[in-house]
N, C-alpha and C positions, 0 to 999 in steps of 0.2 A: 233443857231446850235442845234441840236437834232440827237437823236438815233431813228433808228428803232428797237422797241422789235422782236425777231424769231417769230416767227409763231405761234409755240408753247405754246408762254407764253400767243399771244392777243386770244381775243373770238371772233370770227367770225358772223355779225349779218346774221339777214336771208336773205338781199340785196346779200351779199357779196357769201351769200349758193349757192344761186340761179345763180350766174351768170356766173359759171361755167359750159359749154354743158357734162361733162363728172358728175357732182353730179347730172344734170337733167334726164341726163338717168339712176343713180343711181334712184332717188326719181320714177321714172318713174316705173321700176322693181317694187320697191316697192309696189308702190301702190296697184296693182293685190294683196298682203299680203307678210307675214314674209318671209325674206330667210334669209339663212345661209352666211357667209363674202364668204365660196366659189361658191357656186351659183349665187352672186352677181360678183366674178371675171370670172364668164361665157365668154367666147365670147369677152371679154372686149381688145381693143388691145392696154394694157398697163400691168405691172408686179402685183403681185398679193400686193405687198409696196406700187404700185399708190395707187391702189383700196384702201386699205387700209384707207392713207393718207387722200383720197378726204372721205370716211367712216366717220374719223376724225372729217373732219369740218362741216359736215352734224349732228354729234351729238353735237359738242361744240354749234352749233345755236340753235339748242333743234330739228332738222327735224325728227332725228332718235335717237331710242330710243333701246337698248338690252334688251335681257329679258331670262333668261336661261332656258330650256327647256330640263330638263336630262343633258344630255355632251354636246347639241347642245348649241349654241349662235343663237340666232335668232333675224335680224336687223327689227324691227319695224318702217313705217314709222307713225312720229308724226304730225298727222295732224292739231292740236291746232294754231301751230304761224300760219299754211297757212288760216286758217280762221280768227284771231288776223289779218292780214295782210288785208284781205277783211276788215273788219270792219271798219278798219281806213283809208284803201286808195281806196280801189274799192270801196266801198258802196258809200264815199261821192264823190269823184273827175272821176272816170270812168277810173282810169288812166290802158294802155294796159298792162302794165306788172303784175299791182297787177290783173288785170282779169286774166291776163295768170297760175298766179299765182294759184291763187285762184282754175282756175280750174282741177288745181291738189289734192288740196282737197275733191270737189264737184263730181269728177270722177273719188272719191280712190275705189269706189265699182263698179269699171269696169265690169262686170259681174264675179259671184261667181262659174255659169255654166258652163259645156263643151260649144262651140257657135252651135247654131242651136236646144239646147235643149228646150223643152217647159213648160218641168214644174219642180220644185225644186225637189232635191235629197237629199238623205243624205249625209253633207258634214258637213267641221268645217272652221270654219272662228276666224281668232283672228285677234284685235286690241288692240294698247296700246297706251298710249296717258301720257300725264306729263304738268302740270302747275307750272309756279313760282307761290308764295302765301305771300303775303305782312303780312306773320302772322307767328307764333310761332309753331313748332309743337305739344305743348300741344293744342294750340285756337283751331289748325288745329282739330285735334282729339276731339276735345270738341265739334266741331260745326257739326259735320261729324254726330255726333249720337243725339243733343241735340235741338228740336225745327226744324225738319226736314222740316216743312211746310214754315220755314220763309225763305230755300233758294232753296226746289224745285218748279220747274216752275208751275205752275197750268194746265199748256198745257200737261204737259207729268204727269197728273194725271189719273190714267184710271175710276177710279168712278166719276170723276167731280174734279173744283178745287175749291170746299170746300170741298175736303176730308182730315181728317186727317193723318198727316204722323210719325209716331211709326216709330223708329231703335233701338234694342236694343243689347248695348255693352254686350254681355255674349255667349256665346260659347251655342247652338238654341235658339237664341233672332233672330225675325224676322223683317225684313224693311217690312213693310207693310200700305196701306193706307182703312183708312175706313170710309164710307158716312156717311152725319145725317140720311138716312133713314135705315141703318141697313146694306148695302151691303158693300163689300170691298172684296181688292185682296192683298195676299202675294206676294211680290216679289221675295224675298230672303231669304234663311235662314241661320245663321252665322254657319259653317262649322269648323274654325281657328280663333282665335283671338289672337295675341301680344299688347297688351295695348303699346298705344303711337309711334306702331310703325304700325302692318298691322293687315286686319281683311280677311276674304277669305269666301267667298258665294258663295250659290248654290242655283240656280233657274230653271223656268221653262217657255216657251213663250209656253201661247196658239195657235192653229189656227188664232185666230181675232187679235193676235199681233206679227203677223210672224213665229209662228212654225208652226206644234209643234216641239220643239227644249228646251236644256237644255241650262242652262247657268252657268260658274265655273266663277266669278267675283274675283280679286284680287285688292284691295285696297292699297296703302303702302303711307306714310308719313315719309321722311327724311328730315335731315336739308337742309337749302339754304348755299348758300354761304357767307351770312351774318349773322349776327345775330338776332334774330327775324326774319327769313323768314324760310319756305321750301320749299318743295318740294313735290308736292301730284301726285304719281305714278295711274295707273289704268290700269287694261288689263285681258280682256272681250275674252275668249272661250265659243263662241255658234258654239253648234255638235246637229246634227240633220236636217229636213226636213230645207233648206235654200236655201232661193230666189235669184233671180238673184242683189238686191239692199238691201243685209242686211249689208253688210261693211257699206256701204254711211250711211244707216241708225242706224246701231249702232254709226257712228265715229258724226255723227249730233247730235244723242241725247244724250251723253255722251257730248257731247260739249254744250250742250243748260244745261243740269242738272249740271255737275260739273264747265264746265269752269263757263258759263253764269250764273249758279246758286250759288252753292257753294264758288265760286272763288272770282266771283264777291259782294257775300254776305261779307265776308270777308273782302276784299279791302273796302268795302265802311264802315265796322264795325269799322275798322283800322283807314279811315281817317278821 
């Protein structure tokens, strides 16, 4: 004989997110970028407590992610497990629901444009994104600014990937990479800094890498729910000239450097 715990108490995994039609048209919404809990109860024909509710289990999976913006709440969809999810079941077995899946990740940059538009405007696009971290949030912050090269990609190098990578923890310390032949580009420049906890950058996309367009970069590292683990936040406001595929392409490369890089630098330093 056994108990069922309420609702409330279990965590919901992302099987369980997904296979409800009313969190699918949630995630859906989403995806097109941020809205507010009432924007989300748009249209919806159930009480603004459902909405709510199914909100709920869409963050307890880690789908959605809040992020305060002034007085606004603004529901972020997280696209990380729908790719985590590819990785492990669509990439290797082809199975139809992790494709279906998946292609709500891959199609979070539904167009950034009005439809019928031909060339980029100026507009702002945010994404926000959160990984578990099988590490401490001292490692976390240690590894974030220390030996940068050993966990970004060499792909999302822009001088090459033998360029080296500089981050420096201090309030104008620059993330920067630079060539053996002498050239190199700044990325970011550190804006705000909280030791151990967030650091907050400001950047710039040339033409040749999707602007021109500015970028207000937020970093943050909390605890996990264990001991030795946390939690590494990120959420990425680019304003300025933006293409019709700059969501897809931030929430990819943010996922290839931080999850695939960073995350995954970590987990394997770990085990």
């Amino acid at each position: 004989m056994y108990a069922i715990r309420p609702e409330a108490e279990w965590e919901p995994d992302i099987w369980h997110a997904l296979a409800d039609p009313t969190r699918r048209v949630l995630i859906d919404r989403l995806a097109g970028g941020a809205r507010t809990t009432s924007q989300l109860c748009e249209n919806m024909p159930m009480s603004r407590f459902g909405v709510m509710k199914h909100l709920g289990i869409l963050e307890r999976a880690g789908l959605v992610v809040a992020r305060r913006h002034g007085r606004l709440r603004l529901n972020h969809l997280n696209a990380a497990p729908l790719r985590a999810l590819h990785t492990r079941w669509a990439s290797a077995r082809g199975d139809m629901l992790a494709d279906a899946a998946i292609n709500l990740a891959t199609d979070i940059g539904v167009t950034d444009m009005p439809e019928g538009q031909s060339s980029p405007q100026a507009e702002i696009v945010d994404i926000a994104l959160e990984w578990p971290v099988e590490a401490s949030v001292q490692r976390v912050w240690q590894a974030l600014f220390d030996r940068v090269e050993a966990w970004w990609p060499a792909a999302h190098r822009a001088v090459g990937g033998d360029a080296a990578m500089t981050f420096e923890a201090r309030l104008g310390g620059q993330l920067r990479e630079a060539g053996p032949a002498g050239g190199g580009i700044v990325w970011y420049s550190v804006i705000a800094l909280d030791p151990l906890r967030s650091v907050d950058l400001a950047g710039h996309l040339a033409a040749r890498y999707g602007g021109p367009a500015a970028s207000l970069l937020h970093i943050e590292i909390a605890p996990g729910a264990r001991d030795g683990t946390a939690i590494l936040k990120l959420t990425d406001s680019v304003f300025g000239r933006i293409g019709p595929n700059m969501r897809a392409s931030l929430t990819s490369g943010w996922q290839a450097i931080i999850g695939d890089g960073l995350v995954a630098h970590l987990a394997a330093a770990e085990g």
